[in-house]
RODO-2510 file (C-alpha; in nm, 4 decimals, decimal comma):
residues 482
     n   res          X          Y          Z
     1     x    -7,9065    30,6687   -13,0790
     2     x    -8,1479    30,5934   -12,7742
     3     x    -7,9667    30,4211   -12,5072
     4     x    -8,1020    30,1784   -12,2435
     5     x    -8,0185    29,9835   -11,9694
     6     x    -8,1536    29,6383   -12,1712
     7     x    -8,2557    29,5058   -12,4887
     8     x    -8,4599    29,2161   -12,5355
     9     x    -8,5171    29,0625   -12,8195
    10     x    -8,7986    28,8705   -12,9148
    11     x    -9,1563    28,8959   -12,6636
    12     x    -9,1965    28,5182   -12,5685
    13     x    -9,0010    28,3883   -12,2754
    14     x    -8,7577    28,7187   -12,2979
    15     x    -9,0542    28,9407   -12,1172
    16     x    -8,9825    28,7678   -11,7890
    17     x    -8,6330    28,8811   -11,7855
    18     x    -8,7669    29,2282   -11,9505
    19     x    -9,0436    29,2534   -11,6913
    20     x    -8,8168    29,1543   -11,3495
    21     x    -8,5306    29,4369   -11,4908
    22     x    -8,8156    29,6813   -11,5190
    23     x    -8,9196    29,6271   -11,1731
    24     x    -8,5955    29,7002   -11,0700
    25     x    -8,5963    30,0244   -11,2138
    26     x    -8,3631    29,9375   -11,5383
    27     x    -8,4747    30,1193   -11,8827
    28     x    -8,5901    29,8559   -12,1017
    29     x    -8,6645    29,7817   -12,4486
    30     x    -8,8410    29,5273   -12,6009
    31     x    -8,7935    29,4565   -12,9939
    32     x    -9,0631    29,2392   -13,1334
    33     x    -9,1079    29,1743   -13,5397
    34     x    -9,4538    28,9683   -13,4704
    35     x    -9,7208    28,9616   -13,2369
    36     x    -9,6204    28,9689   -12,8946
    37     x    -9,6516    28,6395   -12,7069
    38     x    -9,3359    28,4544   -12,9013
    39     x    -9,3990    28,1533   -13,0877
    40     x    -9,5589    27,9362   -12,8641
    41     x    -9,8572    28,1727   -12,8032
    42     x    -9,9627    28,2760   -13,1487
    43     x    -9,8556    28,0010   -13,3563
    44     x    -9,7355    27,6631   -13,1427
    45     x    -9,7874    27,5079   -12,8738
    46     x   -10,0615    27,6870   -12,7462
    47     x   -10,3097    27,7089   -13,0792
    48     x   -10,2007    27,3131   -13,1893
    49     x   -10,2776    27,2162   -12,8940
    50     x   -10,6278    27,3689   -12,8484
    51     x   -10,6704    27,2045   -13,2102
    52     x   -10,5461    26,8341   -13,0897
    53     x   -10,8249    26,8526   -12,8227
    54     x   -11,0565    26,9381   -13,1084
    55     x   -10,9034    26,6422   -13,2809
    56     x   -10,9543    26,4240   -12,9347
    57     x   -11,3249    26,4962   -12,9761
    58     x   -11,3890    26,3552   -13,3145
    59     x   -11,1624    26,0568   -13,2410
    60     x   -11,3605    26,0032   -12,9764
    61     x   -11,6969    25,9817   -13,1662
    62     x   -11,5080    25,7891   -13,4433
    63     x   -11,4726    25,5086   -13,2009
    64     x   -11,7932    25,5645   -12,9519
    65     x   -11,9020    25,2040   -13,1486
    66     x   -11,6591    24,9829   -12,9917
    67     x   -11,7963    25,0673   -12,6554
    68     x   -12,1594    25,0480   -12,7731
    69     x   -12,2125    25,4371   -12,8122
    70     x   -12,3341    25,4703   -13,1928
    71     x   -12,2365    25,8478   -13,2781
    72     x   -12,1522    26,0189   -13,6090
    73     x   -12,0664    26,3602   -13,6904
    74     x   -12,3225    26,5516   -13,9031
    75     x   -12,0417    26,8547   -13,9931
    76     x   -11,7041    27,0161   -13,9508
    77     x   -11,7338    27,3856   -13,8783
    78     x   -11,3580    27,4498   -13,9773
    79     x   -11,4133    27,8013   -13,9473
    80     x   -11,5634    27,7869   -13,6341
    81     x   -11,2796    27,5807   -13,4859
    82     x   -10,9976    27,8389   -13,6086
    83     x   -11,1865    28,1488   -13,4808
    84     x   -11,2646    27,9364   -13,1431
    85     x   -10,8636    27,8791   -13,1479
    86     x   -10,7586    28,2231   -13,2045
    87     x   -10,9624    28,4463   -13,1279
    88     x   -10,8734    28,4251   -12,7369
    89     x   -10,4636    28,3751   -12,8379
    90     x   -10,4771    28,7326   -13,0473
    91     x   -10,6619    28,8629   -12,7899
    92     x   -10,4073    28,7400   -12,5232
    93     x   -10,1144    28,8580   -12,7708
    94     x   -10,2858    29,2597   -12,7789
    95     x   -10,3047    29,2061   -12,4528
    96     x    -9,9777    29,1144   -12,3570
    97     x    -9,8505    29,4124   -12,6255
    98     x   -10,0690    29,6472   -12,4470
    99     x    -9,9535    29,5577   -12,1030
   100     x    -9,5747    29,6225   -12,2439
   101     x    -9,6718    29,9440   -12,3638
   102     x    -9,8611    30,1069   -12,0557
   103     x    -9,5561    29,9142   -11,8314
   104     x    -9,3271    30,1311   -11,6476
   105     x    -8,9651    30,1491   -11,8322
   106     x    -9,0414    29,9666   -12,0937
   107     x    -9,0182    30,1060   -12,4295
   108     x    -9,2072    29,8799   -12,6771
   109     x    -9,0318    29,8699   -13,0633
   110     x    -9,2305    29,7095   -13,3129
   111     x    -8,9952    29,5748   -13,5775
   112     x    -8,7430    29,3581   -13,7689
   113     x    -8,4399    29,3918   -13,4984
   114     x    -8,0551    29,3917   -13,7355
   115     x    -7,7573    29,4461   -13,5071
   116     x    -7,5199    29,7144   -13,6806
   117     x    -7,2244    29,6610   -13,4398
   118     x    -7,1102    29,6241   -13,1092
   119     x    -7,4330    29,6510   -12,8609
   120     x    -7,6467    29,8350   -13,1546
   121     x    -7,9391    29,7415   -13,3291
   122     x    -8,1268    29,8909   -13,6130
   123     x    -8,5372    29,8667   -13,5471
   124     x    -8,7539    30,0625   -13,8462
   125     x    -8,4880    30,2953   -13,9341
   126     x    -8,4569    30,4200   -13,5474
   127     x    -8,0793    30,3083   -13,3424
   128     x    -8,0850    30,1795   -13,0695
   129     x    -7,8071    30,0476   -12,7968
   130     x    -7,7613    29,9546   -12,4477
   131     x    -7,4469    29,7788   -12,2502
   132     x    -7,7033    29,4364   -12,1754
   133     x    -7,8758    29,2816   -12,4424
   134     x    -8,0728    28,9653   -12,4533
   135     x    -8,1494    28,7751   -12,7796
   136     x    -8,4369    28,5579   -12,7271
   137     x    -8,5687    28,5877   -13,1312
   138     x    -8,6299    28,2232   -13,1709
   139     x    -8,6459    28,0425   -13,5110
   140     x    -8,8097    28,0188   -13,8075
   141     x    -8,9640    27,7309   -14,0137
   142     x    -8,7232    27,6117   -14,3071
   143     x    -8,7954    27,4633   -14,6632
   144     x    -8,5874    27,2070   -14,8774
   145     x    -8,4293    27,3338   -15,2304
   146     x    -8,6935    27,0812   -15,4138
   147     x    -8,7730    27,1846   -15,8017
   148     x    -9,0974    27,3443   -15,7994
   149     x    -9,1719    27,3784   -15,4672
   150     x    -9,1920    27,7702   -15,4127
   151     x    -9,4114    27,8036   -15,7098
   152     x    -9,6694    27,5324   -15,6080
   153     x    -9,6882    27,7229   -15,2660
   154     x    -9,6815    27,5381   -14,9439
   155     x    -9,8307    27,5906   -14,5700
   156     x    -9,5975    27,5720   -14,2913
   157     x    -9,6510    27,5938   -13,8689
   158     x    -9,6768    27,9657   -13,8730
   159     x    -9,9721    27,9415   -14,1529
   160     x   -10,1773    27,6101   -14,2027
   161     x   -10,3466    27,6531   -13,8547
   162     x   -10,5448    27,9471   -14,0117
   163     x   -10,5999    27,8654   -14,3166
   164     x   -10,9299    27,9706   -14,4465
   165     x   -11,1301    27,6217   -14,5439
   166     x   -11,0462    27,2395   -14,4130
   167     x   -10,8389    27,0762   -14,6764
   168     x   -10,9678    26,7670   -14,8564
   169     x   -10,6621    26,5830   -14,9311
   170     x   -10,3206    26,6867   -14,7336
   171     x    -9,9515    26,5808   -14,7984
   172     x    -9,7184    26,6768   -14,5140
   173     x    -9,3377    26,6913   -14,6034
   174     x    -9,1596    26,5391   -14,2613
   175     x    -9,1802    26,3003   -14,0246
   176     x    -9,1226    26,4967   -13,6565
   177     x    -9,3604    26,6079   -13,4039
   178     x    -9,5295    26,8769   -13,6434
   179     x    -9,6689    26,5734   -13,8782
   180     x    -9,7721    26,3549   -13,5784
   181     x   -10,0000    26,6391   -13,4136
   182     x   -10,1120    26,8625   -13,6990
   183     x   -10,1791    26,5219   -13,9707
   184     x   -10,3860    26,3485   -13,6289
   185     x   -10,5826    26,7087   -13,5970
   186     x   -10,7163    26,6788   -14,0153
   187     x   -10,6993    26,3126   -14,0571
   188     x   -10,9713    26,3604   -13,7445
   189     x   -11,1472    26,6362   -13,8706
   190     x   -11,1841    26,4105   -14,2294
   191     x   -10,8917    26,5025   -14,4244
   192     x   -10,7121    26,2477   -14,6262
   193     x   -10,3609    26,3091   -14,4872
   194     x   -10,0157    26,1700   -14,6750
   195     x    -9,6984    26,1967   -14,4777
   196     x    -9,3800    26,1793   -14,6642
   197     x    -9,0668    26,1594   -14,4585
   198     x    -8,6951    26,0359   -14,4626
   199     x    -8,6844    25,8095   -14,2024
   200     x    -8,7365    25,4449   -14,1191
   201     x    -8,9758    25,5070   -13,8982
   202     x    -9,2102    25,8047   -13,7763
   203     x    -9,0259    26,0429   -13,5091
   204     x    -8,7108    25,8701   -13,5583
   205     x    -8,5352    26,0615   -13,2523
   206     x    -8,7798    25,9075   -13,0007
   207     x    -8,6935    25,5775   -12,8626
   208     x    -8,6493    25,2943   -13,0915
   209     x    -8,9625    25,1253   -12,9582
   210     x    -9,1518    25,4250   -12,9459
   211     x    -9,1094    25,5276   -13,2862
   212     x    -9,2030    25,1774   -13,4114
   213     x    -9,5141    25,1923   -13,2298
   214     x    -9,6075    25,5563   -13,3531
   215     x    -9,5317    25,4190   -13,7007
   216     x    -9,7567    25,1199   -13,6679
   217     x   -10,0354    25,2961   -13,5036
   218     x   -10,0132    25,5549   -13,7927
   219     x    -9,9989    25,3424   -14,0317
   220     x   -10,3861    25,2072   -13,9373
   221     x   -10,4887    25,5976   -14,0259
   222     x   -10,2689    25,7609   -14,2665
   223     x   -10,0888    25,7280   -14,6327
   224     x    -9,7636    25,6842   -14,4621
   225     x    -9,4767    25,7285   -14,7495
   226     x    -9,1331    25,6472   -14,5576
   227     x    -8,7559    25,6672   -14,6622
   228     x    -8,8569    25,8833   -14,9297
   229     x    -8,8075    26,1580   -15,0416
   230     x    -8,9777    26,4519   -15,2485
   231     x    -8,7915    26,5249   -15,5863
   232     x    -9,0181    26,7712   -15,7580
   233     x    -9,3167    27,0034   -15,7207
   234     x    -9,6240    27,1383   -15,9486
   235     x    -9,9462    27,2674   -15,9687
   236     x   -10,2340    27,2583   -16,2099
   237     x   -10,5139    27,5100   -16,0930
   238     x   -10,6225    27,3844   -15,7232
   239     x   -10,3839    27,0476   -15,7746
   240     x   -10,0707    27,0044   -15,6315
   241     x    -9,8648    26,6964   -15,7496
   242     x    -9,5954    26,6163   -15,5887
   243     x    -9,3350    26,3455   -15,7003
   244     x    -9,1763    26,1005   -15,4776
   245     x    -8,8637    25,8534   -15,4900
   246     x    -8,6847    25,6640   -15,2224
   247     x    -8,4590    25,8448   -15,0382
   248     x    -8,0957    25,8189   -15,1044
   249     x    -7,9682    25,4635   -15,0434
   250     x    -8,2759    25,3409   -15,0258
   251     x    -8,4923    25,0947   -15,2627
   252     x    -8,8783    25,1533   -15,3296
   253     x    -9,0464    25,2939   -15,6884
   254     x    -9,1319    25,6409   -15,7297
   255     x    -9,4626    25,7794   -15,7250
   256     x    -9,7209    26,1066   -15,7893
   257     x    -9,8978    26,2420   -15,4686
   258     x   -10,1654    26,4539   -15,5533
   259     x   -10,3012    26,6920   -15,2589
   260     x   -10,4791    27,0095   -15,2184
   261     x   -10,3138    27,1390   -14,9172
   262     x    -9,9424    27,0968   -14,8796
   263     x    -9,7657    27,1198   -14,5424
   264     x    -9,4064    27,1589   -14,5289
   265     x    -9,2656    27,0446   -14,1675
   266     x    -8,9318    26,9767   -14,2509
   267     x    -8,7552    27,2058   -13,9299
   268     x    -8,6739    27,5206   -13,7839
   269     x    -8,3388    27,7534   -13,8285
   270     x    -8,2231    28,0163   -13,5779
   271     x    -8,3091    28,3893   -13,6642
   272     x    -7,9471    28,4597   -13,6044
   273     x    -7,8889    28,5677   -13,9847
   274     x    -8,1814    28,7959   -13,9592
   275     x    -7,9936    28,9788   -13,6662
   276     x    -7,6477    28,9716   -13,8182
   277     x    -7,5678    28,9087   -13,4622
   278     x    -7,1729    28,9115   -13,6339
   279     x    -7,2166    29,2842   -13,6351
   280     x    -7,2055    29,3005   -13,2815
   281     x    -6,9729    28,9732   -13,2233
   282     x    -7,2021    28,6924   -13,1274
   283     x    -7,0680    28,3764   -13,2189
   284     x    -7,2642    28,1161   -13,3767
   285     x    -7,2165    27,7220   -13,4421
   286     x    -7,2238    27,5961   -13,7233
   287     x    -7,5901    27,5760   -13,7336
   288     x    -7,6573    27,9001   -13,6681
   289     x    -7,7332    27,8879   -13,3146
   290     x    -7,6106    28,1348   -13,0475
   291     x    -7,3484    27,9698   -12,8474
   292     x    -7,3574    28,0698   -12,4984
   293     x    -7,1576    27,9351   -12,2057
   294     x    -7,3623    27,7358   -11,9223
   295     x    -7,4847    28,0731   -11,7709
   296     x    -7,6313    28,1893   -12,1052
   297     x    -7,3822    28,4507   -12,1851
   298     x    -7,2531    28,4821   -12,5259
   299     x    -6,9061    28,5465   -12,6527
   300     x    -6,9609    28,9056   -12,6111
   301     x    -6,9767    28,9762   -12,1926
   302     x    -7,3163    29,1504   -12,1455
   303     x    -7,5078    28,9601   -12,4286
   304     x    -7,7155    28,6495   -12,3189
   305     x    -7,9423    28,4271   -12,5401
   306     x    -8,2288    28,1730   -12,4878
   307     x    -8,5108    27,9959   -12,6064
   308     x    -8,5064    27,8577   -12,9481
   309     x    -8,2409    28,0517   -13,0679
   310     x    -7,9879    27,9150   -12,8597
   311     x    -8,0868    27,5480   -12,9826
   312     x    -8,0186    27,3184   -12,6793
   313     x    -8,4131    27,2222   -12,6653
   314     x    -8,7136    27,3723   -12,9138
   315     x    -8,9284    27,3337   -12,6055
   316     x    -9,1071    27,6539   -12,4096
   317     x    -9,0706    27,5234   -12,0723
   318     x    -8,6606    27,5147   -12,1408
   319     x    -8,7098    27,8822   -12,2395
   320     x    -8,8715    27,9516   -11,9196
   321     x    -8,5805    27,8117   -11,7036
   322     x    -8,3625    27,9881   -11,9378
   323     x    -8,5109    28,3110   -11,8800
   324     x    -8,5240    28,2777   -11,4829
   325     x    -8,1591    28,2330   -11,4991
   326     x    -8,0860    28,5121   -11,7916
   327     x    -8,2538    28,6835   -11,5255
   328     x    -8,0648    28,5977   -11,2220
   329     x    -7,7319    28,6294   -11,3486
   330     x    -7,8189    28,9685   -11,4892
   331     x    -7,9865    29,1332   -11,2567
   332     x    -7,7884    28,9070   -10,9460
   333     x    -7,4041    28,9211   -11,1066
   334     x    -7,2560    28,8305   -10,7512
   335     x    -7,4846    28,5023   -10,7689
   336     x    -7,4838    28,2904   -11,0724
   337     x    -7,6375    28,0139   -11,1594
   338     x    -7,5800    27,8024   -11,4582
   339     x    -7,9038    27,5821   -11,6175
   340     x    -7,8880    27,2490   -11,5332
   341     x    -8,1242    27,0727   -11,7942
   342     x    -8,1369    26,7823   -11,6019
   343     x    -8,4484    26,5932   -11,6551
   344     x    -8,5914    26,8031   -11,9181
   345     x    -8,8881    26,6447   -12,0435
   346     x    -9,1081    26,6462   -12,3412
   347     x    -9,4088    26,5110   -12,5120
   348     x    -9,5957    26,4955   -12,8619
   349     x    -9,9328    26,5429   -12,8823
   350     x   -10,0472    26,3425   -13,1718
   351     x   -10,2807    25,9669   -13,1487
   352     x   -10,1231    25,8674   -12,9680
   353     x    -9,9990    26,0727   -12,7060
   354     x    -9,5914    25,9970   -12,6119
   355     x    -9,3843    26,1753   -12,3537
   356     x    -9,0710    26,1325   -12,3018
   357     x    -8,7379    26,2729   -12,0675
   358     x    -8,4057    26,1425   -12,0466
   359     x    -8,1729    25,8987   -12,2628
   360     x    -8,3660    25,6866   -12,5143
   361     x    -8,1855    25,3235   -12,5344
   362     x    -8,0612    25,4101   -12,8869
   363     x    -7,8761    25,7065   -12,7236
   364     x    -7,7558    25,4720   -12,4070
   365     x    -7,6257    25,1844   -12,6442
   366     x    -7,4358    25,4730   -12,8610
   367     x    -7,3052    25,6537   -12,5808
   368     x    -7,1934    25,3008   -12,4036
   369     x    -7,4093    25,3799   -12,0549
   370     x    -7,4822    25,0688   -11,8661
   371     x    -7,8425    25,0569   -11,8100
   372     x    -8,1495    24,7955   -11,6764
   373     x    -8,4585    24,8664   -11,8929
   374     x    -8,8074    24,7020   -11,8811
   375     x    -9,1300    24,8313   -12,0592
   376     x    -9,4751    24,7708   -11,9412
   377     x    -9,8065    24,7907   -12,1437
   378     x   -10,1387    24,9791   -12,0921
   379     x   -10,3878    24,6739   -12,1430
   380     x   -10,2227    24,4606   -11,8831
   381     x   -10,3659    24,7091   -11,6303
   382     x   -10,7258    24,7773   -11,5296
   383     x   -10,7973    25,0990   -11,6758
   384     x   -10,5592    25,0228   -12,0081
   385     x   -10,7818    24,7497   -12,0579
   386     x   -11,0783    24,9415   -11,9998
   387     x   -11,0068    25,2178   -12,2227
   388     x   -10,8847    24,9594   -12,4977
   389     x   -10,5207    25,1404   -12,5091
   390     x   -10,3408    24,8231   -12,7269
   391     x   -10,0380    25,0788   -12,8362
   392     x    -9,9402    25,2042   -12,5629
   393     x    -9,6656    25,1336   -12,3181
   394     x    -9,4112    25,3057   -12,0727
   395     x    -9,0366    25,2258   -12,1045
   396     x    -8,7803    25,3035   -11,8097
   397     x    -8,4121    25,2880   -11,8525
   398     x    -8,2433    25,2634   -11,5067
   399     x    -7,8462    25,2860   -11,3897
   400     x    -7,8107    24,9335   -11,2446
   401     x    -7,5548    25,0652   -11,0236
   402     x    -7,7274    25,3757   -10,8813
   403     x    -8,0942    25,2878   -10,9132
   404     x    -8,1574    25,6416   -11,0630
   405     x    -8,3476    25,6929   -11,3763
   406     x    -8,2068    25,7339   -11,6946
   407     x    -8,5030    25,7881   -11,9249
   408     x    -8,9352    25,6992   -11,9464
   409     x    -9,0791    25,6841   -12,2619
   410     x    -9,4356    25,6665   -12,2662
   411     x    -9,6841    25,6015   -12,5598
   412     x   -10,0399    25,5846   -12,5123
   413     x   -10,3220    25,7793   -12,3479
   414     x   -10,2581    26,1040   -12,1455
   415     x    -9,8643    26,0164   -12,1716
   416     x    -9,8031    26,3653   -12,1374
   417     x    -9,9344    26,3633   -11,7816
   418     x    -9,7970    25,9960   -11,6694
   419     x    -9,4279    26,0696   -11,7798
   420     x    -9,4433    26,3937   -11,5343
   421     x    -9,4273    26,1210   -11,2183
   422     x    -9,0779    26,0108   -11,3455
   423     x    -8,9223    26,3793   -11,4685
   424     x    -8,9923    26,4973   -11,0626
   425     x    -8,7957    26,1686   -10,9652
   426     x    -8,5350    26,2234   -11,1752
   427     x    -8,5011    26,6096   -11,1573
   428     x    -8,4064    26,5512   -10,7795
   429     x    -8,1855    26,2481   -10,8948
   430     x    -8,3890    25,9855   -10,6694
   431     x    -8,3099    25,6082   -10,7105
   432     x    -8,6514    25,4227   -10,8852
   433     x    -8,7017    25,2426   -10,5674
   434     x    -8,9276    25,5867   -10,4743
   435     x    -9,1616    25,5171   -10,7990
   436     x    -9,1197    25,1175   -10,7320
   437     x    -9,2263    25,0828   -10,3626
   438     x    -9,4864    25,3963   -10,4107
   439     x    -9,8810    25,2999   -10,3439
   440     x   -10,0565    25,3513   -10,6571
   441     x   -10,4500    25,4054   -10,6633
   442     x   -10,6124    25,1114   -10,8100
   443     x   -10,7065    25,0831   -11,0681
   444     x   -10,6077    25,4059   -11,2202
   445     x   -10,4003    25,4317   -11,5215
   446     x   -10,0680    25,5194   -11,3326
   447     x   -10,0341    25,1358   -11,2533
   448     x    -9,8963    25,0973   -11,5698
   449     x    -9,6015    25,3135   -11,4718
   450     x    -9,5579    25,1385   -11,1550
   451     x    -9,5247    24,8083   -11,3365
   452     x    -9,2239    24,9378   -11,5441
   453     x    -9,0572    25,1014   -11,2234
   454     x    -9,1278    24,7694   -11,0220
   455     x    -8,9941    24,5569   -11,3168
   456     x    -8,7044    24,7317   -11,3689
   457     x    -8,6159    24,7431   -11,0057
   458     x    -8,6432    24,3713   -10,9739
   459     x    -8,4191    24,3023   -11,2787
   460     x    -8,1442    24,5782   -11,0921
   461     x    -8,2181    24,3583   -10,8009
   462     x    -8,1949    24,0076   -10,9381
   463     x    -7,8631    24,1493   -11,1228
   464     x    -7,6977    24,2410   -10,8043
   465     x    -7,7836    23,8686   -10,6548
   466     x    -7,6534    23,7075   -10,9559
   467     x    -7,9177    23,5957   -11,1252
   468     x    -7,9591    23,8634   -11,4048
   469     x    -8,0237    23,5951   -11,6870
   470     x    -8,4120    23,5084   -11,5219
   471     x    -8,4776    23,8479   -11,5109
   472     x    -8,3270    23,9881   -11,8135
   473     x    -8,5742    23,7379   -12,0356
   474     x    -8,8717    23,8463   -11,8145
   475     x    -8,8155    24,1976   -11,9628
   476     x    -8,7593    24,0815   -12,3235
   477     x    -9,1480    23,8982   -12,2890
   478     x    -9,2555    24,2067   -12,1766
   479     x    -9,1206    24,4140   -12,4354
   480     x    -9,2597    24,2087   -12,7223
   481     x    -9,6053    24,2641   -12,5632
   482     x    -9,5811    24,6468   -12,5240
***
């Protein structure tokens, strides 16, 4: 058996823990069954993203008109778009490899990774152990035991971004994140695009009001086939049909959805049963995450976990702070640190945009939090008007008592980039009089987030002088606006 000091596991946001131990010296391995780069490199965030801006552009010329531009687009070079995409991200990924394999004490293992007991792993027939061990292996996408549905064949996120020609007509099987970006990217490009889902609504764990918006703006663009469910699977030649009820409890008729191009984004599971991590000890929930206390450390002292696999947030900037502080508490023992995940934010890139941190007001009502909320919409600025942005809006949630806040949701253009100003206030745990009373350049589309803040702060305001009633109605007009 080859020994080392560490083991990672997994070559996304594990190499910066890999990377600091080898500059101190440690003898490190690296065990990596795919390309190097993790998820988010070769087949998420990064390439779905550099597909949504491709997405942005046709939208874009799709509604030049209303602002007196007549465009059209003469052609989709599909196979243009994915080599444009990935060529750069494998190159990055060989890169990345490379850089492993030339680094000092780092040992590179290309391989499925199975533990085979305590502190012992199994890569391509070879052993390998060491006393530290991190398991940063991520997940996998997941399929639904529907009749049918492994002999039709399906795409799912590690696949459809490369497949080889556009699709005509596209049925996606969810309702999350996955169907909001990748059904905007073909419904832009000129693919017919059916989304079947569960749920009431589209992105049902965003705020209430935010997934009612999504699902109304969606519904302008796309074949939108909510609380159902699919209940069987064929093909005949290049056809898929797909049959659809109502999902349990639910009324609505069934019907046939025919598609050439099938998209399954129905979630992810942990690669823990791929690992056996019970040979070596690891306890897992009931999911199949990795449970780990607040300093990442699992139930066996010496192994740590993060990223995806741990399951607290699918997000790669929540890997990144977990790896700085696998990191720390490995490498800096008499300093720990455990991961506060205050304020972590996130955001779906799909038409539109929505970011989002904090408690929704589903979650605040459920968990019984007091709270002072006000929403504020795009067109009753200058430059929301201007761009013609009639869906979007940003929602605050405030403690009345504290002033801090408690959660932004924003819908509309770039609200990615607007929700940012409220995650810095609330990572440092500043009241929302710092976002109210701010000077905001006019007449840029941040004004829309300082007319939630100042809203919201006037109704915290008006509570604590008693008259709560007045202001509590002037946020319930301006929530039926948004």
């Amino acid at each position: 058996m080859k020994s080392f000091d560490l083991i990672v596991i997994g070559s996304g946001s594990g190499l910066e823990v890999s990377a600091a131990a080898a500059e101190r010296g440690l003898n490190v391995a690296v065990v990596e069954s795919g390309p190097f780069g993790g998820t988010c490199l070769n087949r998420g965030c990064i390439p779905s993203k550099m597909l949504v801006h491709v997405a942005d552009v046709a939208q874009t010329i799709a509604e030049s008109e209303k602002f007196g531009i007549h465009a059209s687009v003469d052609r989709i070079d599909w196979p243009f778009i994915v080599e444009r995409t990935f060529h750069e991200i494998d190159e990055d990924s060989a890169n990345i490899l490379e850089g492993n394999r030339s680094a000092e004490n780092i040992t590179v293992f290309q391989g499925e990774a199975t533990f085979t007991g305590p502190k012992r792993l199994s890569v391509n027939d070879e052993e390998i152990g060491a006393e530290t061990i991190v398991i940063a292996a991520g997940t996998r996408p997941t399929a639904p035991n529907v009749p049918g549905l492994d002999e039709v064949g399906y795409e799912t996120t590690d696949t459809i971004m490369r497949i080889g020609e556009l699709p005509r007509r596209l049925a996606i099987l969810g309702g999350g994140f996955v169907a909001a970006e990748l059904g905007y990217v073909f419904r832009s490009l000129g693919t017919e695009v059916t989304i079947i889902s569960r749920g009431k609504t589209m992105l049902s764990n965003e705020d209430r009001d935010i997934a009612e918006a999504m699902t109304k703006a969606y519904r302008r663009r796309f074949d939108l086939l909510l609380e159902s469910t699919l209940t069987a699977a064929s093909r005949d030649g290049d056809l898929i049909r797909l049959e659809v009820g109502p999902a349990a409890d639910r009324g609505g008729e069934a019907r046939t959805v025919e598609c050439d191009t099938l998209l399954v984004a129905t979630g992810r599971i942990p690669n823990t049963d791929r690992l056996a991590v019970e040979a070596t000890g690891v306890e897992t929930d009931d999911r199949g995450y990795v449970r780990t206390d607040g300093r990442l450390e699992t139930s066996v002292p010496g192994i740590w976990a993060l990223g995806d696999i741990v399951g607290r947030w699918h997000l790669k900037h929540s890997a990144n702070l977990e790896a700085a502080h696998v990191a720390n508490n490995i490498l800096n023992p008499e300093q720990p640190a455990e991961v506060d995940y205050h304020a972590m934010p996130w955001a779906i890139f799909g038409s539109p945009q929505i970011g989002g941190v904090g408690l929704t007001e589903n979650e605040a009502e459920e968990q019984g939090i007091a709270y002072a909320v006000a929403s504020y919409p795009y067109d009753r600025t200058a430059y929301g008007s201007s761009i013609e942005d009639r869906d979007g809006f940003v929602k605050v949630l405030a403690d009345p008592a504290s002033g801090e806040i408690l959660g932004c949701h924003v819908i509309g253009h770039e609200a990615s980039i607007l929700v940012q100003e409220a995650v810095n206030v609330m990572r440092f745990r500043l009241p929302i009089d710092v976002l109210a009373q701010s000077i905001y350049i006019h007449p840029a589309l941040p004004e829309v987030l300082q007319g939630a803040f100042a809203t919201v702060a006037r109704q915290i305001s008006a509570s604590r002088s008693g008259h709560e009633h007045e202001h509590q109605h002037e946020h319930e007009h301006e929530s039926r606006e948004a």
